[in-house]
Each structure stands twice: as C-alpha cells, then as structure tokens.
BADRENZA-733672 format. One line per field, with one value per residue (C-alpha): y, x, z; residue number from 1; residue in one letter. Coordinates in Angstrom, 1 decimal, m for minus. Each point is the difference from the previous one (the first is absolute). Example, Ala and Ser with C-alpha at 12.3 -4.5 7.8 and 13.67 -1.06 7.14 Angstrom:
2
yy	c(m4.5,3.4)
xx	c(12.3,1.4)
zz	c(7.8,m0.7)
resi	c(1,2)
resn	c(A,S)
END
This chain:
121
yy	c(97.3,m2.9,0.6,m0.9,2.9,2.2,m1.0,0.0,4.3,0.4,m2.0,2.5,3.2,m0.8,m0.1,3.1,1.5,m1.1,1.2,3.5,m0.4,0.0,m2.4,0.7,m2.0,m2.7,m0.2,m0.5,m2.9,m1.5,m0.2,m1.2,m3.0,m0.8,m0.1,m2.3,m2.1,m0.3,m1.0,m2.6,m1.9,0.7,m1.8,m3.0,m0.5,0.5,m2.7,m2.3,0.2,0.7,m0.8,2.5,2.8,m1.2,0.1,3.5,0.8,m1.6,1.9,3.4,m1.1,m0.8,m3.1,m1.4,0.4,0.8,3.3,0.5,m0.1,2.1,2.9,0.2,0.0,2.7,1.8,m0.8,0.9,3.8,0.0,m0.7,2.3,2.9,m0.8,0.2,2.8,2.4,m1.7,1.2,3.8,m0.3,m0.8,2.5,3.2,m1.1,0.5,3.2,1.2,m1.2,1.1,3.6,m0.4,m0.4,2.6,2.1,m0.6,m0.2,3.7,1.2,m1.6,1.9,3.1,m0.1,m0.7,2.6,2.6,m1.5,0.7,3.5,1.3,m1.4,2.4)
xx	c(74.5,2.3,3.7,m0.5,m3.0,2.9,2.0,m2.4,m1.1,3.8,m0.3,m2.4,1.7,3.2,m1.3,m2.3,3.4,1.6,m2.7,0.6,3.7,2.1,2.5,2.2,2.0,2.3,m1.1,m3.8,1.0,2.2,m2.9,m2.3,2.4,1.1,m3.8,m1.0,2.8,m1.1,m3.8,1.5,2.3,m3.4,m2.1,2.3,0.5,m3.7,m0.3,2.4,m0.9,m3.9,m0.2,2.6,m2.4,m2.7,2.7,1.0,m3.8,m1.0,3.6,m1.7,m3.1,m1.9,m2.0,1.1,2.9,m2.7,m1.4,3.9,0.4,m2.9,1.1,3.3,m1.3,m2.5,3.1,2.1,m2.4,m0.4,3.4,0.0,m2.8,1.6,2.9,m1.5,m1.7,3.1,1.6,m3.2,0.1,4.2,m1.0,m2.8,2.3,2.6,m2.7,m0.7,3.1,0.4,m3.3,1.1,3.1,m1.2,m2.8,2.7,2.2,m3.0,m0.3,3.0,0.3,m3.3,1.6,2.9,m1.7,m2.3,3.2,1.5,m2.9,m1.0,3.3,0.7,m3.2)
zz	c(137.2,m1.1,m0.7,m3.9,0.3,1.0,m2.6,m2.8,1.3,0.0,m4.3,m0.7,1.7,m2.0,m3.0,0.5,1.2,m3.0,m2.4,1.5,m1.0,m2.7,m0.9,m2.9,m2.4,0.4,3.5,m0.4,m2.7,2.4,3.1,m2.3,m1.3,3.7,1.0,m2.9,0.8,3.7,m1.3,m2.1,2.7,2.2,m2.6,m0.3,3.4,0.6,m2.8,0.8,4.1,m0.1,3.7,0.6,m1.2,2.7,2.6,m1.0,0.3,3.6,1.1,m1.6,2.1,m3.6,0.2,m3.6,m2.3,m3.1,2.1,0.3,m3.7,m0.6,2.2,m1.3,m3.5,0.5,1.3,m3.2,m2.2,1.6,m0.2,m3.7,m0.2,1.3,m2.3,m2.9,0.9,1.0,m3.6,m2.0,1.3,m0.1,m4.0,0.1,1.0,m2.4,m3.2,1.4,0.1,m3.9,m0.9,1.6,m2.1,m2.9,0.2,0.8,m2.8,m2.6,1.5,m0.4,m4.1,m0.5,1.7,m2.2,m3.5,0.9,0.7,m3.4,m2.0,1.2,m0.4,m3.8,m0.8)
resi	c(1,2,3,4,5,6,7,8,9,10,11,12,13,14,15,16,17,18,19,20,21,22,23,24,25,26,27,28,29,30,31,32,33,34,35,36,37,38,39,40,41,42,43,44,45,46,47,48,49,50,51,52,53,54,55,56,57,58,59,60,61,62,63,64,65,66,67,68,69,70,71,72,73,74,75,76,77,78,79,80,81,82,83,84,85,86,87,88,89,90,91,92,93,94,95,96,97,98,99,100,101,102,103,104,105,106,107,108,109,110,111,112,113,114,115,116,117,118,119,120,121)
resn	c(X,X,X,X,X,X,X,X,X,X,X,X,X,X,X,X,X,X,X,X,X,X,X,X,X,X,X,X,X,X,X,X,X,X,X,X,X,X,X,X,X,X,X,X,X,X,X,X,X,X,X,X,X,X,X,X,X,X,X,X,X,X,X,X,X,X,X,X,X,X,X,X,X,X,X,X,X,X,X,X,X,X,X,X,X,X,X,X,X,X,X,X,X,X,X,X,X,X,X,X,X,X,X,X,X,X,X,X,X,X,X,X,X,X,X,X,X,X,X,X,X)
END
C-alpha cells in the first residue's frame, strides 16, 4: 500500500464520517466555501505549474499527475454526492413538517366549523 493509498481510504473514511454527521448552519456554509476556495487555488496552481501536479504524484508514489487528478476527483465528487444528498433529506423533513402542519390546521378549521354549525341548530 502506497502513502497516497492511505490517504485516499482516509478521503473516503472522512467523507463517510461526514455523511453520518450533521453540520448545521452558518458553519456547514462556511466549510463548504473554504473547501471550494482550496480546489480553486488547487486548480490554478495545477494549471499554471502542470509539472508540479506530476511531482506531487511520484511524491504520493502515483506514477502520473493525470491518475493524481483522477483520484482526487472521484473523491470530490462523493463528497459533493454526499452533500447533496444530506441537503435533499434536510429539504425533505422540512416539507413534512409543513405538510403535518398544515394537515393539522386544515383539521382543526374542519373541527371548528363543524362545532359552529352543530351548535347554531
């Protein structure tokens, strides 16, 4: 097992870590911006120093910067999986909450007209 082996089970334990917890807020917003900032300055450096990424690589005991690129995207794009995912049931337990809200108001309205009208006859 290579180091960047190591480091790409330790990728994939974080963000299975981080899928079983929740981050709420101001917080959450402020990982994700901090973490899309360090992919962009990533990105340009990669761009502007392509033989840098290789370097990187043969230090991480990867033969080329490309299968570099290619793990570290895979491990981006879980992440971003798992993100959307915990924001889609986060949205999905707010409309139940509403939808049980509303059913219970509706209930109550047809309680009450059904009190007013039975006690007017």
């Amino acid at each position: 097992m290579t180091f960047f082996q190591f480091l790409l089970i330790l990728g994939v334990l974080g963000i299975a870590i981080l899928s079983m917890t929740f981050v709420k807020g101001e917080r959450s917003l402020a990982m994700k911006r901090l973490f899309a900032l360090l992919v962009a300055l990533a990105a340009i450096v990669a761009i502007i120093f392509p033989d840098l990424l290789t370097m990187v690589a043969n230090l991480l005991g990867i033969g080329r910067g490309a299968d570099l690129l290619l793990y570290v995207f895979v491990i981006v794009s879980m992440l971003f999986a798992v993100s959307t995912m915990r924001a889609k049931a986060r949205s999905d337990a707010r409309v139940t909450e509403l939808a049980r809200a509303v059913a219970l108001m509706e209930a109550r309205l047809t309680a009450d007209d059904t009190d007013a009208g039975s006690g007017a006859h």
